[in-house]
N, C-alpha and C positions, 0 to 999 in steps of 0.2 A: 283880807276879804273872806268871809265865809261864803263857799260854795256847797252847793247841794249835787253829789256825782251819782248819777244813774249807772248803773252796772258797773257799778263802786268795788264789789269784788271779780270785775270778770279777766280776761286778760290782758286787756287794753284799760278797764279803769281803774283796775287793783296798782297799775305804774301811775295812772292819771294820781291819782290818788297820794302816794307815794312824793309823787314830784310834788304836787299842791304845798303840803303838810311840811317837806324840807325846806320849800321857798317863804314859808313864813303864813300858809292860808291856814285857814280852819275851814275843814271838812266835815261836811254830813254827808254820808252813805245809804245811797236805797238797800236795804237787804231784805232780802223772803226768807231768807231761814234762819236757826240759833248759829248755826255754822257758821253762814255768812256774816250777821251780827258780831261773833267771837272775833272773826278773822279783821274787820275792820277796828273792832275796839281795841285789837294786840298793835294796832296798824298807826293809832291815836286821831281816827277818828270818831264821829258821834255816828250812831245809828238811828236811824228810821227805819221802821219795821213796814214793808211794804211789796207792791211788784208792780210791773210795766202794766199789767190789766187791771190794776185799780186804782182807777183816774184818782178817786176821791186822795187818796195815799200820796200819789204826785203833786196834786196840788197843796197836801196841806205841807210836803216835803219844800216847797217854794216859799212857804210864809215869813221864813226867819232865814233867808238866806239871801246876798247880796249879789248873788249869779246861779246859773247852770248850767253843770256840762254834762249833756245825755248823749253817754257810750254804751248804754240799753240795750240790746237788741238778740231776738230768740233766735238764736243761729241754728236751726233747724232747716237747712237750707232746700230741700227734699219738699218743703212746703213754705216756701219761699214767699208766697202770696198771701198767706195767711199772717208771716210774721212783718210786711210789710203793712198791713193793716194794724194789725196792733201797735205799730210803731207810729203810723199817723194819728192814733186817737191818743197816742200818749203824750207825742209833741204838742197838738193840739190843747191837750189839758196844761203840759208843761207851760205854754203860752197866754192861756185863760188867765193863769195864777199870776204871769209876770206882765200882763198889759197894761199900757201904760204908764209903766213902773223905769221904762229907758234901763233896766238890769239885763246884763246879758245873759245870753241863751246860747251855749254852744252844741249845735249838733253835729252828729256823725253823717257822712253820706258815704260815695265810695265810688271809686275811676275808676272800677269795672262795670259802670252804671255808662258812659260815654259812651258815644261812637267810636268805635273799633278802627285800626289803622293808621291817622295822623297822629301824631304828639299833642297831648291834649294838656291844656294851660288852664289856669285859674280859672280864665274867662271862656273855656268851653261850657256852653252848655246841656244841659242832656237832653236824647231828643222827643220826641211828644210820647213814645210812647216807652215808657221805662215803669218796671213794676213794683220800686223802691221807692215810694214818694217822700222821704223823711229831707228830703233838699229843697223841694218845693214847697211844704206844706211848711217847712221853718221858714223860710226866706218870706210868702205870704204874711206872716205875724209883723212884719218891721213895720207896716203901716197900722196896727196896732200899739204901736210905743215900745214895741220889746227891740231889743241890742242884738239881733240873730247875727251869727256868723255859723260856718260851716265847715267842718274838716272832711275833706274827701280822704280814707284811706286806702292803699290800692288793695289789693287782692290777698297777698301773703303781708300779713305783720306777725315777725319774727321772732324768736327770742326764746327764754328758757320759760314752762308752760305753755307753748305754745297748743293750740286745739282747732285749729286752723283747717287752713286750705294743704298746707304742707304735709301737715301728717294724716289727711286724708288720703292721699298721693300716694304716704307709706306703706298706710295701709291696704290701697289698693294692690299696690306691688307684693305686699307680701302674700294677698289672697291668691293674685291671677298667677305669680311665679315669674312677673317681668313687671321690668318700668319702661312704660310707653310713653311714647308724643302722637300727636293727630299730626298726618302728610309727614314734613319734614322739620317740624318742629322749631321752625322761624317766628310763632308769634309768639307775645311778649309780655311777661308779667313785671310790673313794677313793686316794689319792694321798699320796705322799712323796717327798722328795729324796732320795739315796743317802746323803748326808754327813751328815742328821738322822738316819737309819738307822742308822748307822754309830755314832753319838755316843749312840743308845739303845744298841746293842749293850751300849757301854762300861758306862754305866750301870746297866744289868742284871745284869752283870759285876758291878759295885762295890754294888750295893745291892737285887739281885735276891732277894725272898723264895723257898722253895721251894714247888712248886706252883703257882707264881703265873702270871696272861697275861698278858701289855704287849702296845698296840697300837704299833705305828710307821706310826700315820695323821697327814698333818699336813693334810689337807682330806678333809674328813667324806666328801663326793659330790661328784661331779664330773658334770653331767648328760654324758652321751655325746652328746648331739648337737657341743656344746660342740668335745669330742674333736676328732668327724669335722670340724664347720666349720675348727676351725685350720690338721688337717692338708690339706681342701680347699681356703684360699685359699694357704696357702705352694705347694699343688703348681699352684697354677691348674685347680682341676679343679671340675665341679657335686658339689654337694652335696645326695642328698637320702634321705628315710627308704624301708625296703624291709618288705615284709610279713614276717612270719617263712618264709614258703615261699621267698620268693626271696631271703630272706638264708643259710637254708642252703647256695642256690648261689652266692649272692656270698664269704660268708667261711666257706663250706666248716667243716673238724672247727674253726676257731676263733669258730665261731655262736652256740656254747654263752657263753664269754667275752665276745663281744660284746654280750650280752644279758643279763651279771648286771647285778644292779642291789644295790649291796651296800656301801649308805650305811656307817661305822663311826664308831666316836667311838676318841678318845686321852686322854679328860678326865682318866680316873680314873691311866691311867699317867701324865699329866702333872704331877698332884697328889704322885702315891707319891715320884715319882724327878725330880721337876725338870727333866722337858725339856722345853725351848720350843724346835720346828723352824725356823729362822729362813734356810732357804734360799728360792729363787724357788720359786712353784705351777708345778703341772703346764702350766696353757697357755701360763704369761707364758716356761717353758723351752722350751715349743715354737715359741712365736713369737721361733725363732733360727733361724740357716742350719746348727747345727751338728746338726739333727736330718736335716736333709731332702739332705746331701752326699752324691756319689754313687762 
């Protein structure tokens, strides 16, 4: 199958990518720079010279390709509103290109998007007011002819590259001189490796119904305190819990994040599509030097 990967070099679709290309697909890569172009053509895939803001470039990236997986997205998280907009009008176009056409469209969404607190399953939904529309506006297209499916991924995806939520956290710690938790550090992030990620992708690809949600959770919750202790003893730093008043000023716009608690399950996509994540957890990757180099 050739596929067409939207953030074809980022961290999550440079593995997409990767997995595609060893399982036997041909790959085309959106890239915006020479950089990125070099780094997928060493990689053996084809490039497309293009970016998330220009529709025209996504659509014509869909012409000659038998699917799409868009793991796109401007992680600028601080204007978080704004990159959820550009990622509706890219879907959007991504969907224009393939209507009708019954070719699949895989999008990214994310189970930090859910209602907080219950164990949240395939078949949660998010609720009316969520400011990441790229779940809604893909799932919309199915009555257009397009094959939408959806991977939610949780909060931290893991792994070596990572630029994440984790080494946000790092770097928070190494600013303030401590790693904190909000209260008592009981709520819960759910967690995946990049290469399990990557190996759902495929999978989704090869045996994704339409309409359908796949988790790429490979541990349900991860308490946060958990988090903060690893990254305080690799930095040598105290560890302790903050009120929510003073954690707004410790971790500033990323307070919200540090405070979901947003248990998930993978059961039922484990069941559908046969995958068993078999990389390391989230702490046993942290508890390496390759997180904390400087």
């Amino acid at each position: 199958m050739h596929v067409f990967v939207t953030g074809a070099t980022g961290f999550v679709g440079s593995a997409v990518v990767a997995e595609l290309i060893r399982s036997g697909h041909q790959v085309t890569g959106l890239a915006r720079s020479d950089a990125a172009a070099a780094f997928l053509a060493a990689a053996g895939a084809a490039v497309h010279r293009g970016h998330l803001e220009d529709l025209d470039s996504l659509r014509r990236g869909v012409d000659a390709a038998d699917a799409v997986i868009h793991t796109g997205f401007i992680h600028d998280f601080s204007k978080f509103k704004e990159s959820c907009e550009i990622d509706r009008r890219a879907i959007e176009a991504l969907g224009s290109a393939l209507a009708g056409s019954n070719r699949p469209l895989i999008v990214t969404s994310g189970t930090g998007l859910l209602t907080p607190g219950a164990l949240a399953t395939e078949d949660t939904v998010p609720g009316s007011v969520v400011p990441r529309v790229s779940e809604q506006t893909a799932l919309s297209l199915v009555s257009s002819g397009v094959r939408v499916c959806v991977v939610r991924l949780p909060p931290s995806v893991h792994g070596d590259g990572d630029h994440g939520f984790v080494p946000l956290l790092i770097g928070i710690a190494r600013e303030k001189g401590v790693s904190a938790y909000i209260g008592e550090g009981e709520n819960h992030w759910p967690a995946v490796h990049r290469l399990d990620a990557a190996q759902l992708y495929r999978l989704v690809l090869e045996k994704g119904t339409a309409g359908a949600r796949y988790h790429g959770v490979a541990e349900d919750g991860i308490p946060f305190r958990d988090i903060a202790e690893i990254i305080g003893h690799r930095l040598g730093l105290p560890v302790f819990g903050k009120s929510p008043e003073a954690a707004a000023t410790h971790f500033g716009w990323f307070s919200h994040f540090a405070g979901i608690d947003n248990k998930a399950s993978s059961a039922k996509t484990q069941e559908l599509l046969g995958w068993h994540p078999k990389q390391p957890g989230l702490i046993s990757d942290l508890d390496r030097d390759g997180y904390f180099q400087t």
